[in-house]
N, C-alpha and C positions, 0 to 999 in steps of 0.2 A: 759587795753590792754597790757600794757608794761611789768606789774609782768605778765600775762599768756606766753608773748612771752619769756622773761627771762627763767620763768619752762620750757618752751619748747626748747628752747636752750640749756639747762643743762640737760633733760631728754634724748634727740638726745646723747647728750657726753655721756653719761653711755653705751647707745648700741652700740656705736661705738670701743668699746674694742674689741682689736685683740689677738691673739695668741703673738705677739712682747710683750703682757702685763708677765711679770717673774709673776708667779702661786701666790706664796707667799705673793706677792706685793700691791695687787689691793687692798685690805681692810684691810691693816694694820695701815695707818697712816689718823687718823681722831681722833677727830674735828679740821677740821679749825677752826677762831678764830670767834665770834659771828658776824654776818652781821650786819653791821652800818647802822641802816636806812637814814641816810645821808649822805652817798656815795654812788658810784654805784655799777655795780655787783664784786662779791666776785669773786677777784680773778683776776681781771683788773681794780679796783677802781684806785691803789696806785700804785707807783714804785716795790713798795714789795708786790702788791698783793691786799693786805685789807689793812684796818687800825690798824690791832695788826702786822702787817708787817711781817707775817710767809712764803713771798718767796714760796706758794703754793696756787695751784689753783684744781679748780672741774673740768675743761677742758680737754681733754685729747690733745694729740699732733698729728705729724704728726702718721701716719698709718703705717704700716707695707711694705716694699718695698722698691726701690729708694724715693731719697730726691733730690730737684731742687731749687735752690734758686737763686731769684731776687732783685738786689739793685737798692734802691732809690736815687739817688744822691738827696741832700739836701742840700750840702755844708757848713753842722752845725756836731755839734757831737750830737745824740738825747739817751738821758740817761735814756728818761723818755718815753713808749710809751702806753696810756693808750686805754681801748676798752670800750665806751659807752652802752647802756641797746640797743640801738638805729642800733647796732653794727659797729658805725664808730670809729675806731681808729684813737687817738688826740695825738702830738705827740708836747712835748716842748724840745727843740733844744738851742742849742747854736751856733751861729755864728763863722767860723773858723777865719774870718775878722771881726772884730770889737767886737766877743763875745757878742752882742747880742741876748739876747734871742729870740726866734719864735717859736710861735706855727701853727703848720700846722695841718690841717685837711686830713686825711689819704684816698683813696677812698680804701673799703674794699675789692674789688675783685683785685686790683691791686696793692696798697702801695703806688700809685702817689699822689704826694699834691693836693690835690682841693681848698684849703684856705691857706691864711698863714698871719699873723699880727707879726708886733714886739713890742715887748713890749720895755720898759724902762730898760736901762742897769742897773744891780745893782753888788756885787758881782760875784765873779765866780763858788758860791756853789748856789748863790740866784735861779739863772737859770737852777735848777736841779731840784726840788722838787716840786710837786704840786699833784694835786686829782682831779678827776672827783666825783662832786655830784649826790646827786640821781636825776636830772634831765637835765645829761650828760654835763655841763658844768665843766668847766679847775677852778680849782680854785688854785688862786697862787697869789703872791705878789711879785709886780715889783721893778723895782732902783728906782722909787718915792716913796717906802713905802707903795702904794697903795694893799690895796685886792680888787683881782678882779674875778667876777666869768666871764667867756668866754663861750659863747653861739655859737653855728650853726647854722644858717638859708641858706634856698633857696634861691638866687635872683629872682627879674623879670625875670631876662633872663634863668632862671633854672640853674642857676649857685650857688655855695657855698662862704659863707661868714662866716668867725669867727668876733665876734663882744664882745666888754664890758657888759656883762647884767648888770654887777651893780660894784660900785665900792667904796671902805670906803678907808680914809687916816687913816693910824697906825703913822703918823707923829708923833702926839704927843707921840706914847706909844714904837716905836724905834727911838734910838736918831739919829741925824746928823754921818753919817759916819760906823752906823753898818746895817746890814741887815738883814733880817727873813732867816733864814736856812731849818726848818721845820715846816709842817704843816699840819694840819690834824684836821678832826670832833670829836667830843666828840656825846653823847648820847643824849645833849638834842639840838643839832643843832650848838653850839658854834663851833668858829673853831679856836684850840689852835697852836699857834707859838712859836716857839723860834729863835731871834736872834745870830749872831755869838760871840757876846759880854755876852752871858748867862742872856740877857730877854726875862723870860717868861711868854704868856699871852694867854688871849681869847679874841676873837672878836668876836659878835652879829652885824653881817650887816643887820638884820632886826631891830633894836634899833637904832644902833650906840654907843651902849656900848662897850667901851674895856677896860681890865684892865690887870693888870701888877705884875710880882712878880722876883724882881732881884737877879739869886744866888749869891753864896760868888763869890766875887772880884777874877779876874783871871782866874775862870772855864770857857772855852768857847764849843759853841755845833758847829760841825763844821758836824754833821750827820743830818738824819731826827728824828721826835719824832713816836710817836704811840698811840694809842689811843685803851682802850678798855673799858668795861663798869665800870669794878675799878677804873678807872683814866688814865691816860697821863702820860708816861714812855720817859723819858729825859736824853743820857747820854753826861754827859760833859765830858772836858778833862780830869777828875779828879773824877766821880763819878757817881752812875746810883740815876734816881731818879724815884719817883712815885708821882704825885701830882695830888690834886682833887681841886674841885673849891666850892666857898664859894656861900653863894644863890644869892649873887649882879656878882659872874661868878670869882672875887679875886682867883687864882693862892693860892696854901698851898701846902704843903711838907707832904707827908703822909708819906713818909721815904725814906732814903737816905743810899745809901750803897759805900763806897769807894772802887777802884779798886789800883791796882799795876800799873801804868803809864809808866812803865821803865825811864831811865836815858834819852830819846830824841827818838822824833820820827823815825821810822825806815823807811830802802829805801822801796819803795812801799807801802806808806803810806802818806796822805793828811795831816795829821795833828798829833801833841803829843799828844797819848790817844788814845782811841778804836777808833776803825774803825766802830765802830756797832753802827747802826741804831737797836735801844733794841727791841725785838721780844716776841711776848706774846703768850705764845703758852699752851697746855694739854691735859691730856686724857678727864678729865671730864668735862670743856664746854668752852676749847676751849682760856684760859687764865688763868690756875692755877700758871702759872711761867713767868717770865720774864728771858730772856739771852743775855749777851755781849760778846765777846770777850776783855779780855783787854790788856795791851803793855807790858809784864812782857818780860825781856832778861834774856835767851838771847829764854828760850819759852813760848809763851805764853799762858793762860788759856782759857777757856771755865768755863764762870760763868752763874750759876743757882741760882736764888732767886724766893721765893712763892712771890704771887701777892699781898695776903693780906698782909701779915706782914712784908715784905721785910726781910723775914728769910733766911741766907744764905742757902743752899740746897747744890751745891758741887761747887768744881774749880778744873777742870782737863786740865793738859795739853793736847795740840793739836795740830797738821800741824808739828809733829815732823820727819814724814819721809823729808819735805820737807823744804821751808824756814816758819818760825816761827813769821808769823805778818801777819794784813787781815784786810783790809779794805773795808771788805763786810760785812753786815749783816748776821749774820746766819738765814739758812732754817731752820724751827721747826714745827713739828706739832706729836699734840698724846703725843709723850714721845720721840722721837725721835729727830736729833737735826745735823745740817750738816754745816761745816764750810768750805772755802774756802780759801788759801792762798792768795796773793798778794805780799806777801815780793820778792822787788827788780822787783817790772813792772814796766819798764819804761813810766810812765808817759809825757808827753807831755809839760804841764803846771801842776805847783803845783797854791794854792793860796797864797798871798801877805802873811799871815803871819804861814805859813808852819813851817818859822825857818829848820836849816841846818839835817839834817838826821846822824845818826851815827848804821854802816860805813857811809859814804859819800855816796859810790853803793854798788850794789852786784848783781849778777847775779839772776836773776828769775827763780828757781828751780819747783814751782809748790805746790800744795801740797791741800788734803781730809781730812776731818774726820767728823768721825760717832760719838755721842755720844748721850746713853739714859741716860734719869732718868729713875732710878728702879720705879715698880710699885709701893711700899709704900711709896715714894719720901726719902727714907732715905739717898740717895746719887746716883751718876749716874758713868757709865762706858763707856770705850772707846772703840768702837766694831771695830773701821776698822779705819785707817791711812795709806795714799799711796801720790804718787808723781802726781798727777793727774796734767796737768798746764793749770787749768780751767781761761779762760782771762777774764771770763762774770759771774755774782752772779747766780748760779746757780737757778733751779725753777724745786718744787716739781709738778707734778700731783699727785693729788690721785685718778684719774678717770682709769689712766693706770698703775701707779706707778713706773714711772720713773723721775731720776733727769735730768736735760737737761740744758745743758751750751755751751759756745765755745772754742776749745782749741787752745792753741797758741802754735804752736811745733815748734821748732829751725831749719835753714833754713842746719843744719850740722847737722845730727843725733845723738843721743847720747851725747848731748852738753846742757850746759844750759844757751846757746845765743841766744843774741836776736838782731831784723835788723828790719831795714825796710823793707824788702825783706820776711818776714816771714809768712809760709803758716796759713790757722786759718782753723778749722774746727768744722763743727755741731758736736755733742755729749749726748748720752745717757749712763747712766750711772744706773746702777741695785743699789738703794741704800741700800739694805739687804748686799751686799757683797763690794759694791763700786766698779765692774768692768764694763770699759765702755763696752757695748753692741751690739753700732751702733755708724758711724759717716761716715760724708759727707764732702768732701772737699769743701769750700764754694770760698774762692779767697787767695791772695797773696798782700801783701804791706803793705802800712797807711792807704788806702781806706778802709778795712775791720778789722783794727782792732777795737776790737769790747770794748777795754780801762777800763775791769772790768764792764761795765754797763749789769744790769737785763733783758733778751729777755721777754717780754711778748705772754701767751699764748691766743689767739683770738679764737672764736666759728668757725668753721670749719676745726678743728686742722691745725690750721695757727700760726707759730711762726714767733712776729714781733720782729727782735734783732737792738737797737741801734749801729752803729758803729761811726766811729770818723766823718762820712761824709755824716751820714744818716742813712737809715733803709734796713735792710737786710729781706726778706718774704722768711719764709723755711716752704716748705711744701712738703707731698709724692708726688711721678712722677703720 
């Protein structure tokens, strides 16, 4: 009953294309990346979508006309907002007091919590990252180390309730003092992690097998991983990896490719090293490549490796009209490939071990770009660079073919300051040309800003956007 209802959900979204859809756009960028049959559906499994993390969805958005948007106050910043087979949207949060994680159960016609649990404090990246399985449960791993899969039930009272379905200690297999960063399913139900400290493993919470494999000394992951049917794509401060697992589920390195780091991490940037949550993307099914962004100064790259052999494929500069550093994941899918700046966003809180930024600030300028691999994968190009100052990782539809982000525009026109006072607006954006389309004023302040986090796209072209204080519901009038 749930895969008919699923096809039936995604068949709805296809006839649902408007004239707002650019002619050229609707059927150029495919395959997404192969459906993990242990996650849920493509395209709201993950933070990034699925679990080759290509930041696109089958969904189309809101419709053609006005846009209206309603906030959730939650008084957490929600980074992560996931949309079940079941279609209720799960939403893990961070506390703005005590940074606490919380997951809340979203009601779908409204964005109001109907559930909410705290979990276990752990780091400040621990409480970002997590996935919905294929039988709608949160799966994440708390400050106890614990994996847990989160379930929804009715009460008696016809009320909702998030609860533990099941729960494995990683104690033994993360030490005292580090935390799980990313997480995600592999092919044959494992669910692979990596710590901030650079251990990386798989867990079997139907066994209680876990096992472990520690990179070089120093490298640490301070993004999420990915996961596609060649293996689990890991980039550390210092290098993209690819690794597959042994038949007892052992962690192995099937290749390793070093990046350009720069001299320190730069302003608008979490950590020294990519910003990129590695993305597996292609023409032909959907994971021929993997891509990062790395920390080259004072610009930096867009890097392309094949999946199988970790063969370098190109390194093109990128976000050169604007500031030149990005700690978002790139969008990717087909051959196509879209980056996001971040250099010099004022951040809130960095994590404990950030280490100082050089400059120290800089103003947050903004900044786009397009880049394909050529069809014979011989090398790729850079189609479009612009000053775009997208504040939220941007999300591809391919149902409409539009890219969709929030922008954070300077409360002084023509300036590239930033306040607390500063307006944020919905945005679409033509990814063939990179000119936004459409946009909607959404609010003004701290309340909405929306701190680089990914809006997910929900079945009824409903866009839920994380902001620093909850969940923002954009949708046509």
């Amino acid at each position: 009953m749930r895969l008919r209802t699923r096809a039936a959900v995604l068949s709805t979204a296809a006839l649902l294309l408007t004239t707002l859809t650019p002619a050229h756009a609707a059927d150029s960028y495919s395959p997404l990346p192969p459906a993990n049959p242990f996650a849920g559906p493509v395209g709201t499994a993950t933070m990034h979508g699925d679990t080759g993390s290509s930041d696109a969805t089958p969904l189309p958005g809101p419709g053609a006309g006005g846009i209206r948007s309603n906030r959730t106050a939650l008084q957490s910043a929600c980074p992560t907002v996931l949309v079940g087979a079941d279609g209720y949207p799960v939403a893990l949060c961070t506390e703005i007091f005590g940074l606490a994680p919380t997951v809340h159960l979203l009601d779908p016609a409204t964005s109001e919590s109907a559930a909410e649990l705290t979990l276990a404090k752990g780091s400040l990246l621990g409480g970002v990252y997590a996935y919905l399985d294929n039988r709608d449960r949160l799966v994440a791993v708390d400050g106890n180390r614990d994996l847990l899969r989160i379930g929804h039930r009715r009460t008696a009272s016809g009320g909702w309730e998030l609860y533990a379905d099941s729960r494995l200690s990683l104690a033994g297999a993360v030490p005292e003092g580090d935390a799980v960063t990313g997480l995600s399913p592999d092919w044959q139900g494992r669910v692979w992690f990596a710590t901030g400290a650079g251990v990386v493993g798989t867990a079997d919470d139907r066994n209680g097998v876990v096992r472990t494999l520690a990179l070089p000394a120093g490298e640490r992951v301070s993004n999420s991983i990915s996961t596609a049917p060649d293996g689990t794509a890991v980039a550390t401060t210092h290098a993209t990896y690819l690794l597959t697992a042994a038949a007892d589920g052992t962690p192995r390195v099937s290749w390793r490719q070093a990046y350009d780091r720069g001299p320190a991490r730069k302003p608008g940037q979490l950590s020294w090293g990519t910003g990129s949550t590695p993305t597996f993307f292609g023409p032909t099914n959907g994971n021929d490549y993997v891509t990062v962004v790395d920390n080259a100064a004072p610009t930096v790259n867009l890097l392309v490796y094949r999946t199988d052999t970790g063969q370098h494929v190109c390194s093109v500069p990128v976000l050169k009209a604007g500031g030149s550093g990005s700690e978002n994941s790139p969008v990717a899918v087909g051959n196509s490939i879209f980056v996001a700046s971040t250099y010099g966003y004022p951040y809130p809180k960095l994590p404990d071990d950030a280490g100082p930024s050089v400059p120290a600030s800089d103003s947050y300028r903004g900044g786009l770009s397009r880049v394909d691999v050529r069809a014979d994968g011989s090398g790729c190009d850079l189609k479009w660079d612009n000053k775009t100052r997208s504040a939220a990782v941007p999300r591809l539809s391919t149902a409409d073919g539009l890219l969709r982000t929030v922008l954070r525009n300077p409360v002084i026109p023509g300036t590239n300051s930033t306040s607390v006072l500063d307006p944020y607006s919905y945005a679409e954006i033509d990814p063939a040309t990179g000119r936004t389309v459409r946009t909607a004023y959404l609010g003004a302040g701290f309340i909405f800003d929306t701190l680089q986090m990914v809006g997910s796209i929900a079945p009824g072209r409903v866009v839920l956007q994380g902001t620093t204080t909850g969940v923002l519901r954009i949708t046509a009038e």
